[in-house]
KESEKOL-967063 format. One record per residue: residue in three letters; x, y, z of N, C-alpha, C in turn. Coordinates in steps of 0.05 Angstrom, whole numbers, plus 5000, padded with zeros to 4 digits. Layout:
% residues N
AlaXYZXYZXYZ
...
END
This chain:
% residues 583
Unk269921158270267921248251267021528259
Unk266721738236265521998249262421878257
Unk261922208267260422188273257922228251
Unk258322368239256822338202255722108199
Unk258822008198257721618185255321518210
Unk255721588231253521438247251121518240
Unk250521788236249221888243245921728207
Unk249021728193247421668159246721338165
Unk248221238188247820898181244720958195
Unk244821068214242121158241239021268217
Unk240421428200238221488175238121218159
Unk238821048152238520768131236320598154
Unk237220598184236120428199233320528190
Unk233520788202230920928197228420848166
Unk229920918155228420818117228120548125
Unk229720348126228820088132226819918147
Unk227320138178225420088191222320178182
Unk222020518169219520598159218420408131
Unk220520348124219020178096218819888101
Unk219719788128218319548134216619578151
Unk215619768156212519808183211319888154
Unk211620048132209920078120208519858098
Unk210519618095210019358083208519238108
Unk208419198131206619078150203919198148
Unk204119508140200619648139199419518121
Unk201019488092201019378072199419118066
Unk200718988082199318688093196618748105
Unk197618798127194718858142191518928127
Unk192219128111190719238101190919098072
Unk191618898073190718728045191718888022
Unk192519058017193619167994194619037969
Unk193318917942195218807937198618977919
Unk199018707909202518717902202619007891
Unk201318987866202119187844201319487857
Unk199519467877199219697896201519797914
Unk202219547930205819577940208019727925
Unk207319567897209819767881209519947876
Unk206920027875206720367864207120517892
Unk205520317908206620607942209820567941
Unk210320357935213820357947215720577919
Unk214920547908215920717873215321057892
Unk212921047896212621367905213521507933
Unk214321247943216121297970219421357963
Unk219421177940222821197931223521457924
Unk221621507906221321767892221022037909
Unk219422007929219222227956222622287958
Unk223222077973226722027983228622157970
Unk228421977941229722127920229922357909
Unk227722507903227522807905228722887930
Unk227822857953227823077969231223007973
Unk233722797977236222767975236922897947
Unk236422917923237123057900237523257904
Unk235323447925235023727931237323767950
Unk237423647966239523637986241923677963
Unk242123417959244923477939245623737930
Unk243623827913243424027895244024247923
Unk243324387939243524517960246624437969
Unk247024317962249924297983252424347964
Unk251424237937253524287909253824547909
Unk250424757908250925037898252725207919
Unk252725037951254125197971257025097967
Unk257924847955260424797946261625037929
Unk260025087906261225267891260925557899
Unk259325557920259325857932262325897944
Unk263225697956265025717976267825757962
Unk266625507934269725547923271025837901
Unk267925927905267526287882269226457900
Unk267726437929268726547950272326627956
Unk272826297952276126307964277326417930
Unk276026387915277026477881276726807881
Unk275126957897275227207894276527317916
Unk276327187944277727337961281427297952
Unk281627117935284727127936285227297910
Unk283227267894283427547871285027837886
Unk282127877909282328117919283928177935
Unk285627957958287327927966291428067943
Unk290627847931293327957910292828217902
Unk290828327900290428647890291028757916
Unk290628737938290728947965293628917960
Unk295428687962297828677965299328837950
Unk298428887929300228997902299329267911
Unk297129337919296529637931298729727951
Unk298329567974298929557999302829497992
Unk303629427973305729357974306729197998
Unk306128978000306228798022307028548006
Unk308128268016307828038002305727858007
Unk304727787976302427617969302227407995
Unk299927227984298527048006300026757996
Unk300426578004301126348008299526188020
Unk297925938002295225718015297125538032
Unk294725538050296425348073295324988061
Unk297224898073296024578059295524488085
Unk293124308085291024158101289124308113
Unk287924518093285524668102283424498086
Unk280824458098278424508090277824748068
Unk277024718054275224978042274225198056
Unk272525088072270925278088273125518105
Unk275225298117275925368130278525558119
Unk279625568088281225688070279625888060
Unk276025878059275326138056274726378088
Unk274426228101274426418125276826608124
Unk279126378129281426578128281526798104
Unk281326758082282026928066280727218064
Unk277127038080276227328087276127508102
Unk277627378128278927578143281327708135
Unk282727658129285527748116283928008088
Unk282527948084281728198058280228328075
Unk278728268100278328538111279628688128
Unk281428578133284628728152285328878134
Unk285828778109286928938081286329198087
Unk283829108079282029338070281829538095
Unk281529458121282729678139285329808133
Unk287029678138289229798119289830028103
Unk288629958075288630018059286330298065
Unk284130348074282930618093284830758102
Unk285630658127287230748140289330988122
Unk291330808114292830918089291731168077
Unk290031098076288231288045288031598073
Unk286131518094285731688104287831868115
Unk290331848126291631928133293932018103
Unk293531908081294632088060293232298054
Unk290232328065288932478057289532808077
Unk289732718103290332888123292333048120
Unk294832878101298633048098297833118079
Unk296033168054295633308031294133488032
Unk292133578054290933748062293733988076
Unk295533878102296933978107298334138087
Unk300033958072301633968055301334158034
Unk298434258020296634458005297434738024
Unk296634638048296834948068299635068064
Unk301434878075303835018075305235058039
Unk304234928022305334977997304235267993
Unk301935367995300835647992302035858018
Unk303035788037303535888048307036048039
Unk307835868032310635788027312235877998
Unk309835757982310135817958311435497949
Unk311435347954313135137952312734937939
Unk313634787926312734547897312534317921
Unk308434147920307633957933309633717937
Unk308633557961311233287954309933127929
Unk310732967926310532857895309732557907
Unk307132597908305732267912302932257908
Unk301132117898299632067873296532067901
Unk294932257894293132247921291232017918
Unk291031867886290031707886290031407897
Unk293231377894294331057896294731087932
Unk294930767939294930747964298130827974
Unk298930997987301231037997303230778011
Unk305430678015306930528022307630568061
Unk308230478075308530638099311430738101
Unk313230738081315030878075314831088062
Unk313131138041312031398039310331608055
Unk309131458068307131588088309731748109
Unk311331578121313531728136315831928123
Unk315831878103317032068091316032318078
Unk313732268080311132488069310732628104
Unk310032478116310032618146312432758151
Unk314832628145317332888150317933088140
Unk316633018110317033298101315333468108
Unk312233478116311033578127311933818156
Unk313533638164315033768194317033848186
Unk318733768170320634008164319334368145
Unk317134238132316434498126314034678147
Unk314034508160313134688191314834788201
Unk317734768205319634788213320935118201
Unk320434968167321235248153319335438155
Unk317535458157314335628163315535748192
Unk316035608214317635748234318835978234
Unk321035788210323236038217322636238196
Unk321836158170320836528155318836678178
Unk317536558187315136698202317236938220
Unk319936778235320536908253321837138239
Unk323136988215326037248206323737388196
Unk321637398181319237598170318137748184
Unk317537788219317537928234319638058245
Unk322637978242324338128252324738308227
Unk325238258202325138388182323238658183
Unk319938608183318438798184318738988215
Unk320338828228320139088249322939168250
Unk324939138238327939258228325639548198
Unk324039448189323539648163321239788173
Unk320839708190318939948209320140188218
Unk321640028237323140238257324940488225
Unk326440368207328440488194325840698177
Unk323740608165322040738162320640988181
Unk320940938200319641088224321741368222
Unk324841258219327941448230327141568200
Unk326741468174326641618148324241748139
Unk322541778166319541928158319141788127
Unk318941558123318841388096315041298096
Unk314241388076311741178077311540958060
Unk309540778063310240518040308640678016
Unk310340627988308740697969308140527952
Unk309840267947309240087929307639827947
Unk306539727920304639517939305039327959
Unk308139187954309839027964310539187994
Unk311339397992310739578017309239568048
Unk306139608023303539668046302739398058
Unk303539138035303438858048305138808067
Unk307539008067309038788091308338948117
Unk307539238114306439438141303939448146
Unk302639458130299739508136297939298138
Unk298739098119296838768121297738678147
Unk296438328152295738198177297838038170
Unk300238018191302337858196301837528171
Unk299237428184299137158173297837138149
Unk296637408137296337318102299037398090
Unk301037368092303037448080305237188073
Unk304337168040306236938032309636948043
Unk310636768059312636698068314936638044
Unk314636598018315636497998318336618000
Unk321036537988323836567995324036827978
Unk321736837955322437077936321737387954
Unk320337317969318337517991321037648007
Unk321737388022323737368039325837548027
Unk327037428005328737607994327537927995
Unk325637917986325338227968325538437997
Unk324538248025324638338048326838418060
Unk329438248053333038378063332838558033
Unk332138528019332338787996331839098000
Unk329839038014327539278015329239378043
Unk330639288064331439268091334139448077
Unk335539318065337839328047338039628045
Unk335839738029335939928005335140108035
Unk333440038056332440278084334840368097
Unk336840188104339740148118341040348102
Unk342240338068343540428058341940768062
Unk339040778052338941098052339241228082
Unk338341018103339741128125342141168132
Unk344141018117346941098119347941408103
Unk346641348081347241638074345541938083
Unk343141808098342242018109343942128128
Unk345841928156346942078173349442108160
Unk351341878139353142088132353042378125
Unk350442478107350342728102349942828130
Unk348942808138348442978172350342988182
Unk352042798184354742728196357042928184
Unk356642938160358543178144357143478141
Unk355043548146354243718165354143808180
Unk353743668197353743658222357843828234
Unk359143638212362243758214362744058214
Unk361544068177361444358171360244518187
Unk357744508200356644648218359044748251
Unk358844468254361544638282363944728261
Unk364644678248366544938236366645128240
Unk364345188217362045428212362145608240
Unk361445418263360945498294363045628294
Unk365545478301367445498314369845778296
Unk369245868278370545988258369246258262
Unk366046298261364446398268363946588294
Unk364646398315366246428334362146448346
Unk359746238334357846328356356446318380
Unk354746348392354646338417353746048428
Unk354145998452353045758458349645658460
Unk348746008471346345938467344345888436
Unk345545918415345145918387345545668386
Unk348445498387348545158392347045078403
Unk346545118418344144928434341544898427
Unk340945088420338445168404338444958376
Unk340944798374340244678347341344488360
Unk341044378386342244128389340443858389
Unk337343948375336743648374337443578331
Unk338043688324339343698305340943558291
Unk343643658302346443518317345943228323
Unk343643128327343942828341341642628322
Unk339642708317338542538300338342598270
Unk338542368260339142438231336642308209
Unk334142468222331242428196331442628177
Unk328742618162328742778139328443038148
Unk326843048166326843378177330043458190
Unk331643308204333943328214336343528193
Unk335143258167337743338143336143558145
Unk333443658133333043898119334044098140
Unk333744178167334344318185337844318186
Unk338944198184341644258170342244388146
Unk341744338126341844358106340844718105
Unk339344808118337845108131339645158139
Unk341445068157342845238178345645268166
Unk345645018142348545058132348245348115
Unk346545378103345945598089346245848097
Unk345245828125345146068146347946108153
Unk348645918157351945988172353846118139
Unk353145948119354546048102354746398098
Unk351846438099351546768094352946848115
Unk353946778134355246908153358346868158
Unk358246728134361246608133362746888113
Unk360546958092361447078081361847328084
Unk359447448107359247688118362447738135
Unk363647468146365547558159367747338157
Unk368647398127370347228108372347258116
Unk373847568134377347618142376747378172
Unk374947388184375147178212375846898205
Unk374346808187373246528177375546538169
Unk377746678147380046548131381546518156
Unk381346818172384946758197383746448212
Unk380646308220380446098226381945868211
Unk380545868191381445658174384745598169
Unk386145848172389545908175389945788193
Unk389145838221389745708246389345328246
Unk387845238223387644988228389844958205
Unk388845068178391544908162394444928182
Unk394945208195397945078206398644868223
Unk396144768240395144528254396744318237
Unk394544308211395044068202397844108177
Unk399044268177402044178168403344188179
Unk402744218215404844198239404343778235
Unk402743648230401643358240402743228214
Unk402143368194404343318158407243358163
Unk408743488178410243568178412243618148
Unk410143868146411043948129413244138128
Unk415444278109417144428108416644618100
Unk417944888105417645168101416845198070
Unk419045008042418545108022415344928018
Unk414144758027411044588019409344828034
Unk409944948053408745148069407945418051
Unk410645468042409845668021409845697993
Unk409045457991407345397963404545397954
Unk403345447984400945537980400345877995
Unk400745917963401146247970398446357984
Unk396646287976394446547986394546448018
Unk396246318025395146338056397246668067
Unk397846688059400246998054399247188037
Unk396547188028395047368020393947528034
Unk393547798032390947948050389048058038
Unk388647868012386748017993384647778005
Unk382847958028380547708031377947788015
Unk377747497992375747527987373847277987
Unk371347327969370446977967372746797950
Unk374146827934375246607916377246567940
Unk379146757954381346647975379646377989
Unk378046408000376546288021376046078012
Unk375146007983374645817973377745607968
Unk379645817961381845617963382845547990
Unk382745708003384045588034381445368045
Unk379545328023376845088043378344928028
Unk377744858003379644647987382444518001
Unk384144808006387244628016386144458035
Unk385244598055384844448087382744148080
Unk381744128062380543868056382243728045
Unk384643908026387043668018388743578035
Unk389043778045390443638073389643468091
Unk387443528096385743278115386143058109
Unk385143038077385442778066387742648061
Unk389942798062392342648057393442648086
Unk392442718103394342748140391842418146
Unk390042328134388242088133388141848123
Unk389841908095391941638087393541608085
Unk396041808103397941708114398341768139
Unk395641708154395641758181398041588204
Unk397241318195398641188207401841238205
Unk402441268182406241398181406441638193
Unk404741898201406142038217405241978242
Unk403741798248403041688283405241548289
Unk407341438271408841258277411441478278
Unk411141758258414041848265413742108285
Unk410742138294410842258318410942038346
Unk411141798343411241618367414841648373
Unk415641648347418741618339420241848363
Unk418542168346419942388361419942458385
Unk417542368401415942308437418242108445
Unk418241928434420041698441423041788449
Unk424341948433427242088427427342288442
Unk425142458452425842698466424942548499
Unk423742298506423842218530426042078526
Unk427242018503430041898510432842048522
Unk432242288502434242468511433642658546
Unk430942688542430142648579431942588601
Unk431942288592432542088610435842088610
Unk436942078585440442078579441642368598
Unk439542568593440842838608439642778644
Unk438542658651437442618681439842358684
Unk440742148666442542068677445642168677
Unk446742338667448442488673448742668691
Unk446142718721446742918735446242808755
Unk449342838773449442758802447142638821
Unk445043008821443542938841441142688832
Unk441842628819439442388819439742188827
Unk442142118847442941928867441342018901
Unk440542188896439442358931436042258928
Unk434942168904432042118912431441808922
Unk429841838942428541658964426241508941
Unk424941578929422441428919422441148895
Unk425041068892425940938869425540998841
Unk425441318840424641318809427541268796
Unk429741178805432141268795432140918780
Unk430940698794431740508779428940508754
Unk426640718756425040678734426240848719
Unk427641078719428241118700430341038685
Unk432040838696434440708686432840528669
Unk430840328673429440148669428240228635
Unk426640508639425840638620428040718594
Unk429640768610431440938593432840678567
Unk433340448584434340118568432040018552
Unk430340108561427640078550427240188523
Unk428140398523428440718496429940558481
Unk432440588493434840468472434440208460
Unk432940088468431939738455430239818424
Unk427940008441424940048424425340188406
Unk427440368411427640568384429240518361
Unk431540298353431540208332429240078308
Unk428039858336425839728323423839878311
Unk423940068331421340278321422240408283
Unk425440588289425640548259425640378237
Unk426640198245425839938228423539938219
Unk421439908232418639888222417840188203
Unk419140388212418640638195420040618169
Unk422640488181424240468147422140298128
Unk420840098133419239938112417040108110
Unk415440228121413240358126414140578093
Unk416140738104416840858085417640848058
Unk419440598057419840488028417340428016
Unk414740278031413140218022410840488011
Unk411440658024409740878018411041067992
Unk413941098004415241157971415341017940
Unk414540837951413840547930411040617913
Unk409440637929406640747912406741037910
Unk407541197926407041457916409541537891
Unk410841447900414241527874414341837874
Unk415541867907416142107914416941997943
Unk419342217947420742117976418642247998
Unk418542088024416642208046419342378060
Unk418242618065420242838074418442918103
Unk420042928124419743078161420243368149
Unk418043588154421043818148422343868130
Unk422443798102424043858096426743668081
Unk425743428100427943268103427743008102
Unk429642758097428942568091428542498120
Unk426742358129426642138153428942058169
Unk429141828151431941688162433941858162
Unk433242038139436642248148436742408180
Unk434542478182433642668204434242548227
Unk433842228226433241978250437041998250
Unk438441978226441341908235442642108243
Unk442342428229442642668250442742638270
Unk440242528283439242608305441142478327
Unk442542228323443641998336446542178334
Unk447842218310450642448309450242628337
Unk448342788329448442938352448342968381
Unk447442748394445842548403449142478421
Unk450542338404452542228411455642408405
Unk455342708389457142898400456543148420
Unk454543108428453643168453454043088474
Unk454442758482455142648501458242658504
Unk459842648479463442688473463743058489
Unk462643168484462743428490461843468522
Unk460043318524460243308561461943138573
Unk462543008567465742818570468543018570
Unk468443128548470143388550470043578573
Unk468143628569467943838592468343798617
Unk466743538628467443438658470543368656
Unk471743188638474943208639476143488644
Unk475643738626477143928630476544078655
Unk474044048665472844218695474143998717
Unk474443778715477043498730479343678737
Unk481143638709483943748711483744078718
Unk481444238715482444518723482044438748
Unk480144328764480344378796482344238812
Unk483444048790486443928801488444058798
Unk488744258786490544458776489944678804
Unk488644758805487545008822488344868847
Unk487444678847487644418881491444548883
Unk491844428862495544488862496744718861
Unk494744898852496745148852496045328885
Unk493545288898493145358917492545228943
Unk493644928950493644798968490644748979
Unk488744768958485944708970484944448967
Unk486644218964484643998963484043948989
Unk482443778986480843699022483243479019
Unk484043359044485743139061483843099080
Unk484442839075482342629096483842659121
Unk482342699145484242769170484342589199
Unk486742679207487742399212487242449249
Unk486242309260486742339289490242319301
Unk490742439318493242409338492742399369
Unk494342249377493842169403496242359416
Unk495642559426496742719452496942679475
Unk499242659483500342599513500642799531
Unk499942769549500142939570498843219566
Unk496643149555495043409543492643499562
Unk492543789566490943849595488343969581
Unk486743799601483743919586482744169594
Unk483244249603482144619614483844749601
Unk486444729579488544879570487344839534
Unk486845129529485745089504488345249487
Unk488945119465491045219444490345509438
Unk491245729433490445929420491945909393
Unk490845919369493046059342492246249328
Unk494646239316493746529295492046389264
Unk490346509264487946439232489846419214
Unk491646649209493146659199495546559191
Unk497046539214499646379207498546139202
Unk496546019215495245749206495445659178
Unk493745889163493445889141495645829115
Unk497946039130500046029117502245749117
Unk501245579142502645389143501445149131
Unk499745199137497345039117499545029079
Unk499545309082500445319042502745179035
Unk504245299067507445189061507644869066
Unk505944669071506044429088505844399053
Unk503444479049502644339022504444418994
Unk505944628995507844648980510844518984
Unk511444369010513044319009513043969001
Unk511143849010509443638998510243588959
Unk509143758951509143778926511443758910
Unk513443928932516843938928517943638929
Unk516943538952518343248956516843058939
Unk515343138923513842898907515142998876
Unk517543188874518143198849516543418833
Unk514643498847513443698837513444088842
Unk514944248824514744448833512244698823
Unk510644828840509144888832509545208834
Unk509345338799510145598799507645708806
Unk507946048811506746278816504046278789
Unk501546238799499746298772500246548762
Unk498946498738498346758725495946838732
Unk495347128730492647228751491347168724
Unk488747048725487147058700484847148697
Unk483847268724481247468724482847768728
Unk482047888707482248238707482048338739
Unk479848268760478848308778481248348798
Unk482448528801484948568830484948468856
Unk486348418864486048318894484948528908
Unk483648378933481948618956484548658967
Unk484448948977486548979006486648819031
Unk488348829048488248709066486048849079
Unk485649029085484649289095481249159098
Unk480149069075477249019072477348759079
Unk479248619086478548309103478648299130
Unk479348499144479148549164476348549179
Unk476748349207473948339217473248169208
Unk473748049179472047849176472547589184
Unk476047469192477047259194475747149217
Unk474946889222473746749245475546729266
Unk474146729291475946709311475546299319
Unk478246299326477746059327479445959366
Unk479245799372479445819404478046029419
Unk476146189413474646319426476146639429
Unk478146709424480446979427479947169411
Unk481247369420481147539398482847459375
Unk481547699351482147609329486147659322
Unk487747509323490547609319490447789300
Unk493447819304493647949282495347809257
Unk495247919236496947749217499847689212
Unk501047539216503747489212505347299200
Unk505747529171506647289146508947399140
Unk510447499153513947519146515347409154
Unk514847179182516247049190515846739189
Unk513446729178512446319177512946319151
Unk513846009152514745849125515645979107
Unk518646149119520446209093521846079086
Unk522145789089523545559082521945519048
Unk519445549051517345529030517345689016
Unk518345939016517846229001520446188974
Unk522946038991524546068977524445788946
Unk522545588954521245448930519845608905
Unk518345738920515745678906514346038915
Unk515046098891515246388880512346518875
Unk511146598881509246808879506446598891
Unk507146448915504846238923503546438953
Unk501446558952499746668963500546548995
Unk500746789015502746629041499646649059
Unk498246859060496546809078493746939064
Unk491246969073488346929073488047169047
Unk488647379058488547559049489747729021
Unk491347539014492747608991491747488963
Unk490347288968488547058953487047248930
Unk486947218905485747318880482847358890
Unk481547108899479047088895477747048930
Unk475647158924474447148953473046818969
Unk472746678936471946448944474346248949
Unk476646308945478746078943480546158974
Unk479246388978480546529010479346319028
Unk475746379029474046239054475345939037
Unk476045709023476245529014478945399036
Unk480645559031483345529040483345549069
Unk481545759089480745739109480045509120
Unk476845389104476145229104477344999113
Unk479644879090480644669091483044679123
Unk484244869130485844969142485044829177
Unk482444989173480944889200480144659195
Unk480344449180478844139174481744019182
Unk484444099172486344039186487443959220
Unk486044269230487044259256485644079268
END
């Protein structure tokens, strides 16, 4: 049994017990009946009211309770639908009381919640305001009224930080920007004149809308500083040319250059204008001394159709350079040519870099071809002999290829211009196959020659017994070393001729008397005298050629018998020479 029920049986005892002590007073006190009933009627009636009230008190807190759980779950399903959360679900085996407690805690969690929410949507739309004005930028799109979702809220926070992010980086590139249009401003003595201008130089870094249109107008404005600074130093730059021309044609002093050399280097408005002065100045003096300035300007055009390689008749087709009528109009045409020339030695720079690499190339080739045809280049110690062999294989590889690339170079250039590219005068490739003809009857012609300078000294070897013989040791017997041979230079000589003419005889060969072929007469005997070497240490003999090797005389008919009779002075000491390499 609860404890309720005890507690109500404990109240019955009670009434029972008070309304039978009050029927004993009753007695006591003689009361009668009809008196009883009216005290007991107004006792009932006490009871009964005051339990009615009760009742009534406990019904109106019934329906308080049950208004209660009827509005908190009203308000409940409304937070939810706010809150985007799922609704409430009644638990079964609650009490009332205890189904309204809960509900009213749960709607005031809500409702924190639902604050919460509100407050911190309120915080990112405050943000969000800043950087949209800052930015220029269309707000995020969420209702400041309705309760945010916590997927919105995070997605509202990110975009937040990415446009802090973007606020970053305009902030940064909008300071590099204004100090790129500073500085270019500063080089163009530029002041700001339009309003967009004085806002990006003269206003405060951070009132300055960041907006992309800003941004833009800012590489615009940067854009348009860059470009007039480009044409500011091109003009300076092509002044600056004309000027050392001017100089150099002029012929003026250095201390006058120098005097304009901060000029020369920076290129502001005062820079150009101070050029632009001096070009004026130099001009008046160009004209004062128009015969200097043309023979200058002559000296470069022949420059530059030495680099065109141009030919005599393109040479003198521009007649007034063969004028001596100097006046202003000459001058004006010889400034003109030398600028057409420039300009065309500039777009087809690369084809004569390639057929001057061609002609450097060909004359270290031919270098190298004439250094390998001459003897002494076997006598050097330093190994240049295998670099230049190395080099030379090197040439002969590179220089087809090299034409090759000129032959396309060229077709391709004759292709757009529709006109043949001429060296000189001459076609290219024709000049390039010349060059190889010659090249290679040049080398047939030194082939010739070393053959015919071969057979004359083998001829001469034969007609005058002067080749060298490799010489032979003999072993002598009974030979006394304090006993020195004495001979005659002479008969030596002579036997020397006859050994080797008789040689010649037994090999089938007879060798007639030359024909004298230098005009030049023999010396007398008379003027060789004195000069013959003594050989064994003796006096000098004397000559005796009527009696050696007439075995030989009777061969071989007009063959020079001894030293002295010899055509030539060098084939005398030769024959000597060999004579004594003999003994």
């Amino acid at each position: 049994m609860r404890r309720s029920e005890v507690l109500a049986a404990d109240s019955v005892s009670c009434l029972k017990k008070a309304l039978s002590h009050l029927k004993d007073i009753w007695e006591e006190l003689g009361i009668p009946e009809d008196q009883r009933l009216q005290r007991t009627n107004v006792v009932k009636d006490h009871i009964k009211s005051l339990l009615d009230m009760m009742i009534k008190e406990e019904e109106s807190l019934k329906s308080r309770v049950i208004s209660s759980i009827q509005n908190c779950k009203a308000e409940m399903e409304k937070l939810c639908l706010e809150l985007q959360i799922p609704g409430y679900q009644d638990e079964v085996g609650l009490t009332m009381l205890q189904k309204e407690k809960n509900l009213r805690s749960l709607v005031d969690g809500l409702l924190k919640e639902k604050n919460r929410r509100m407050q911190h949507l309120k915080a990112l739309l405050e943000q969000d305001q800043e950087l949209c004005d800052i930015l220029c930028s269309i707000p995020f799109g969420i209702s400041p009224d309705s309760v945010p979702s916590e997927d919105q809220l995070e997605r509202f926070q990110q975009h937040i930080a990415n446009q802090n992010a973007e606020k970053t980086n305009r902030y940064a590139e909008f300071m590099g920007l204004k100090k790129q249009i500073i500085l270019l401003m500063t080089d163009l003595d530029h002041l700001p004149e339009t309003s967009f201008e004085k806002d990006v130089v003269c206003e405060d870094e951070d009132t300055f809308c960041l907006s992309r249109d800003n941004i833009t107008s800012l590489k615009l404005l940067l854009c348009q500083l860059e470009q007039h600074k480009a044409e500011n130093e091109a003009a300076c730059e092509a002044l600056r040319e004309k000027i050392q021309q001017l100089w150099d044609r002029l012929k003026v002093s250095q201390e006058e250059r120098e005097a304009f050399n901060e000029h020369m280097v920076m290129s502001k408005k005062c820079n150009l204008k101070a050029l632009e002065a001096g070009i004026s100045h130099l001009e008046k003096l160009k004209l004062q001394n128009i015969c200097n300035v043309t023979d200058a300007i002559r000296s470069e055009i022949a420059v530059l159709w030495e680099k065109c390689f141009f030919s005599t008749e393109q040479r003198q087709a521009f007649s007034p350079y063969f004028s001596e009528d100097f006046t202003e109009e000459l001058l004006t045409a010889h400034d003109a040519e030398i600028l057409r020339l420039k300009q065309h030695f500039e777009d087809h720079k690369e084809l004569f870099d390639g057929v001057r690499e061609w002609e450097e190339s060909w004359r270290l080739f031919l270098e190298l071809e004439k250094k390998a045809s001459d003897p002494s280049r076997f006598t050097n110690r330093g190994g240049n002999l295998l670099k230049e062999e190395k080099q030379r294989a090197e040439l002969h590889k590179n220089l087809p290829k090299l034409e090759k690339k000129l032959k396309a170079q060229i077709d391709t250039w004759e292709s757009e211009q529709s006109c043949e590219f001429l060296v000189n005068g001459q076609k290219f490739l024709q000049y390039v196959e010349e060059q190889w003809k010659l090249h290679l009857a040049e080398k047939e012609r030194e082939k010739l020659e070393r053959q015919l300078k071969k057979s004359k000294q083998t001829e001469e070897d034969m007609l005058y017994g002067t080749a060298v013989q490799t010489p032979k040791r003999r072993l002598l017997a009974n030979h006394t070393p304090n006993k020195s041979r004495r001979m005659n230079a002479t008969s030596s000589i002579s036997m020397a001729t006859s050994n080797s003419t008789m040689r010649n005889t037994y090999n089938g060969i007879v060798c007639r008397s030359p024909v004298r072929r230098s005009p030049m007469p023999r010396p007398p005997l008379s003027a060789k005298k004195g000069s013959t070497p003594r050989i064994g240490g003796g006096k000098t003999p004397h000559l005796k050629v009527n009696n050696c090797n007439k075995e030989n005389e009777t061969q071989v008919k007009g063959t020079p018998r001894d030293l002295s009779k010899a055509s030539n002075p060098k084939i005398q000491q030769h024959v000597l020479n060999s004579t004594i390499t003999k003994l």
